[in-house]
C-alpha positions in Angstrom: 0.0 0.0 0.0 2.7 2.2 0.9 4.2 1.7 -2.4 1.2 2.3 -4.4 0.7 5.5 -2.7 4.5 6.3 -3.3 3.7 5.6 -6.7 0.8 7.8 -7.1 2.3 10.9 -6.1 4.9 10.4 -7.7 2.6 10.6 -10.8 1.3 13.5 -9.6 4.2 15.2 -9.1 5.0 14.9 -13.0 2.1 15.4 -14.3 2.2 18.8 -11.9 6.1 19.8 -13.1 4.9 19.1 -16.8 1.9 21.3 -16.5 4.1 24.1 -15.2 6.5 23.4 -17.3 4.3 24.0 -20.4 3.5 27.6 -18.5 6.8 28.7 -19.0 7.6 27.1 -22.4 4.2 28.3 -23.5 5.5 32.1 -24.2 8.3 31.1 -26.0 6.1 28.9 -28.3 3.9 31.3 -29.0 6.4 34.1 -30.1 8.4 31.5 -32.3 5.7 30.2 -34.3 4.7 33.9 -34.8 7.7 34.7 -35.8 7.3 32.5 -38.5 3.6 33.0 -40.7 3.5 35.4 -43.2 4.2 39.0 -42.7 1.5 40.6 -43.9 -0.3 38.3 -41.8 -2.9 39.9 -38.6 -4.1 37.5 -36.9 -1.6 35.7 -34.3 -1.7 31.6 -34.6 -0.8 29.1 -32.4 -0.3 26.0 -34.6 2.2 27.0 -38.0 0.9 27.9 -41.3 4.5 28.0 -43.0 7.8 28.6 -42.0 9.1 32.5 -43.4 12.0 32.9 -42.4 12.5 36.0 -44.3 11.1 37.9 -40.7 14.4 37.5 -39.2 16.6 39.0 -42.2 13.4 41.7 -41.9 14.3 41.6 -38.3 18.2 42.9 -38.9 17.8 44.8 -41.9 14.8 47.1 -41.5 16.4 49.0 -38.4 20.0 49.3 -37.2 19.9 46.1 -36.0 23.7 45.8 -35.3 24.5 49.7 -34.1 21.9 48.6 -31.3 23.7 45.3 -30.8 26.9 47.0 -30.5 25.6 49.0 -28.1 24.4 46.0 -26.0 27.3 44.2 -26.2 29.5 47.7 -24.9 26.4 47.8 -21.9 27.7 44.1 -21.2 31.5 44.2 -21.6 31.6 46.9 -18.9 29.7 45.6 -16.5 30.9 42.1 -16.6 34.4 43.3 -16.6 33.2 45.3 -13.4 30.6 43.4 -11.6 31.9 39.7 -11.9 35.8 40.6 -10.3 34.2 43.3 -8.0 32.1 41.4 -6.2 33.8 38.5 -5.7 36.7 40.6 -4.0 33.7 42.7 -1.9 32.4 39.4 -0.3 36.0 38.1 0.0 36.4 41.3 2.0 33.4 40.9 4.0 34.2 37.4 4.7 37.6 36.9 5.6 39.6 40.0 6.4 38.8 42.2 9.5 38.3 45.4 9.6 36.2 47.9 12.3 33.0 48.3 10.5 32.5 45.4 8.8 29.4 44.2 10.4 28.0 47.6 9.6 28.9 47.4 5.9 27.7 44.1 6.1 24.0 45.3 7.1 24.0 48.2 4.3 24.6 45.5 1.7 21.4 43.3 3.6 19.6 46.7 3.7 19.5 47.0 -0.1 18.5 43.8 -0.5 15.1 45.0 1.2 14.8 48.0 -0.7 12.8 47.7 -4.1 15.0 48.9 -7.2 12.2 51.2 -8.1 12.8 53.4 -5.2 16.8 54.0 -5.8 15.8 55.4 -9.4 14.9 58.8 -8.7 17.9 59.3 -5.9 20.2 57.2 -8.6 18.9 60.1 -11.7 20.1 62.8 -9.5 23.0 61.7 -8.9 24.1 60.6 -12.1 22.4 63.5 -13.2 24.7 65.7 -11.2 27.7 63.8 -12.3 27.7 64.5 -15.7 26.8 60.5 -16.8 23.8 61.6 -18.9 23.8 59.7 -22.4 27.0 58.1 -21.5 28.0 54.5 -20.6 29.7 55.7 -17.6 26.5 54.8 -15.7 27.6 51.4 -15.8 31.1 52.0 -14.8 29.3 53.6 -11.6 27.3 50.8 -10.9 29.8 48.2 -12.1 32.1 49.5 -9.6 29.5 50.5 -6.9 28.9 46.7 -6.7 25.3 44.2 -6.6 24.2 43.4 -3.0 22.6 40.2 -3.9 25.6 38.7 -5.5 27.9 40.2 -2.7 25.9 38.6 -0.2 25.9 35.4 -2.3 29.9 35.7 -1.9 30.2 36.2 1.5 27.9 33.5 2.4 29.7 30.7 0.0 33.0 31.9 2.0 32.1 32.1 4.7 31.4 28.4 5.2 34.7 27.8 3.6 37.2 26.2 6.0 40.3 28.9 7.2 42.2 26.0 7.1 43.0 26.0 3.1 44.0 29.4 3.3 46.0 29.0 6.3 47.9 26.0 4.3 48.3 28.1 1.4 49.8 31.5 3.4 52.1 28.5 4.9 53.3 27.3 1.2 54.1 30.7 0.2 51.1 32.2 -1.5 50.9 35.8 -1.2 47.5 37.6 -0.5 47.4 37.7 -4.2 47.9 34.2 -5.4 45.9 33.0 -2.6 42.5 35.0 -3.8 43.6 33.9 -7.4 44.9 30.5 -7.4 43.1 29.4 -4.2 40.3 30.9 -2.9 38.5 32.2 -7.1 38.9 27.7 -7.9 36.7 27.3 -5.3 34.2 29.7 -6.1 33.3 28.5 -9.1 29.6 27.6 -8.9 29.1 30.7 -7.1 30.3 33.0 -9.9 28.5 30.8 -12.4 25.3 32.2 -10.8 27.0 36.1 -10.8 27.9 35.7 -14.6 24.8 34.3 -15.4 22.7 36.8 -13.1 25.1 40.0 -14.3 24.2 38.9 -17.9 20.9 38.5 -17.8 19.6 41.2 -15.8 21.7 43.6 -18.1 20.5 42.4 -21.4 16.9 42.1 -20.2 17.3 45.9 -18.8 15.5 48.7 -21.0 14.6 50.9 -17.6 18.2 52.6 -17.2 18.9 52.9 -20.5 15.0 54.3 -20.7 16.3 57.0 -18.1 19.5 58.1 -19.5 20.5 56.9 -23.0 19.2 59.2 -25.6 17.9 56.8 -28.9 21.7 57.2 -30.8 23.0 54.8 -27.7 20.2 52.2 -27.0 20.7 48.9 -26.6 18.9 46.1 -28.3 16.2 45.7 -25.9 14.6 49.6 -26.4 15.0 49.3 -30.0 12.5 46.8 -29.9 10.3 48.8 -27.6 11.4 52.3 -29.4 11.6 51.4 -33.1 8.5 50.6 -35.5 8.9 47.6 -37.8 7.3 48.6 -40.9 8.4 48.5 -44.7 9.3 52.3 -46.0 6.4 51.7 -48.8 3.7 51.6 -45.9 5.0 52.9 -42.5 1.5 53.2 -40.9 1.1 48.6 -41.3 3.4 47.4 -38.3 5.0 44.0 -39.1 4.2 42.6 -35.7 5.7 39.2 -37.2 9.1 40.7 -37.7 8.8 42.0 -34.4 8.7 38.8 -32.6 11.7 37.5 -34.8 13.7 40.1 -33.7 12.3 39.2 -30.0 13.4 35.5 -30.8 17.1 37.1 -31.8 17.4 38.9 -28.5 16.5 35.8 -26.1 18.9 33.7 -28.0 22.0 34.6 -26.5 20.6 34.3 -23.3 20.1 30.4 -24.2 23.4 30.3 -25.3 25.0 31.5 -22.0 22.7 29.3 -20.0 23.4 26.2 -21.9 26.8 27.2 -22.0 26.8 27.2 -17.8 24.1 25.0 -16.9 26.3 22.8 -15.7 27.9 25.3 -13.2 24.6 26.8 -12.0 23.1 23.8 -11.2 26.3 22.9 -9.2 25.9 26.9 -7.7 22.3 26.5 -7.1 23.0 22.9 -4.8 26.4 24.4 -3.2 24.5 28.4 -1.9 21.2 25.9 -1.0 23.7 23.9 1.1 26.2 26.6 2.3 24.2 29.8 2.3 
């Protein structure tokens, strides 16, 4: 009996995951097979009538498609160049060295955590208002540098379950403070920074609010020119290809695919290791 009833939620359970499961792939379905029926098309569809996949050369040639990808891709070099280094070394900081203050710095970081992002925006404009940083891509240097409270708290959690004794072994081989953050301790935060890269990239690509605020339409990234710029043929502006539109939506989830397959492997391994240690 026991079994059977093992069994049967067991069942349950699956048929439950795949039912959510299909809720979340659901979306992406729908845009895709949009993304392919005819162009001059109206109505949406949700089994295929055709495959044209003429929308996604539409897609790249009917706007700048790559001046706004470059302009992405800057958006991300600089703040994974920033953010992923950065924050490691803040947690490392907040973990292992000691220093007066350090609890209180350590409850700032907490604090932000339990402040929503919409209520730093208007304090954030001013400031970077004040600075000078309007229309300019130091905004992300700022913030880059400024440092992500969720990921520094990630840090300092993962290290500070981490035994003293490794870096006491390595101080007593030889290793500098240097070597021993780079050869030692950065090793062994692997699935940790997994979950950083892949949190750093996706919240940045997926982000059209700041660049909303303070980019002017020259320096947009993907993501507003797809909120900002009609798709239409120059022979009749006023008919919006909505088809072409979610090709180009298709284009700017791909990479995000790319890097997740690319580091499933890792965040899964993050994901078990912060449950565990965190």
């Amino acid at each position: 009996m026991q079994k059977k009833r093992t069994k049967v939620g067991s069942i349950c359970l699956y048929v439950f995951l795949i039912i959510v499961s299909l809720l979340f792939i659901f979306p992406i379905y729908y845009t895709l097979i949009n993304s392919l029926r005819d162009v001059y098309s109206t109505p949406a569809i949700l089994l295929p009538k055709g495959f044209h996949w003429e929308n996604f050369k539409y897609a790249v040639t009917l706007i700048p498609f790559f001046k706004y990808l470059k302009n992405s891709i800057i958006i991300m070099g600089i703040t994974l160049i920033l953010s992923l280094p950065l924050n490691f070394l803040y947690g490392y900081a907040l973990s292992r060295l000691d220093a007066p203050g350090k609890g209180v710095l350590f409850m700032i970081v907490l604090s932000q955590l339990m402040i929503p992002a919409f209520a730093l925006q208007i304090p954030q404009y001013i400031l970077f208002s004040n600075l000078g940083f309007q229309d300019t891509y130091w905004i992300w240097v700022a913030m880059g540098i400024g440092g992500n409270s969720y990921q520094i708290f990630l840090y300092r959690q993962y290290l500070q379950s981490m035994p003293k004794a490794i870096e006491e072994a390595a101080i007593i081989d030889g290793c500098s403070v240097f070597q021993l953050i780079i050869k030692v301790i950065a090793p062994l935060c692997k699935p940790v920074m997994a979950i950083s890269f892949f949190n750093s990239f996706t919240s940045t690509w997926g982000d059209y609010m700041t660049p909303y605020m303070y980019l002017s339409k020259e320096n947009y990234p993907l993501i507003m020119a797809l909120f900002s710029v009609d798709y239409s043929f120059p022979s009749n502006p006023s008919f919006k290809l909505i088809p072409v539109v979610n090709a180009a939506t298709i284009l700017l989830m791909l990479p995000v695919f790319v890097v997740f397959f690319l580091c499933q492997k890792q965040l899964v391994e993050g994901v078990s290791f912060s449950g565990v240690k965190g």
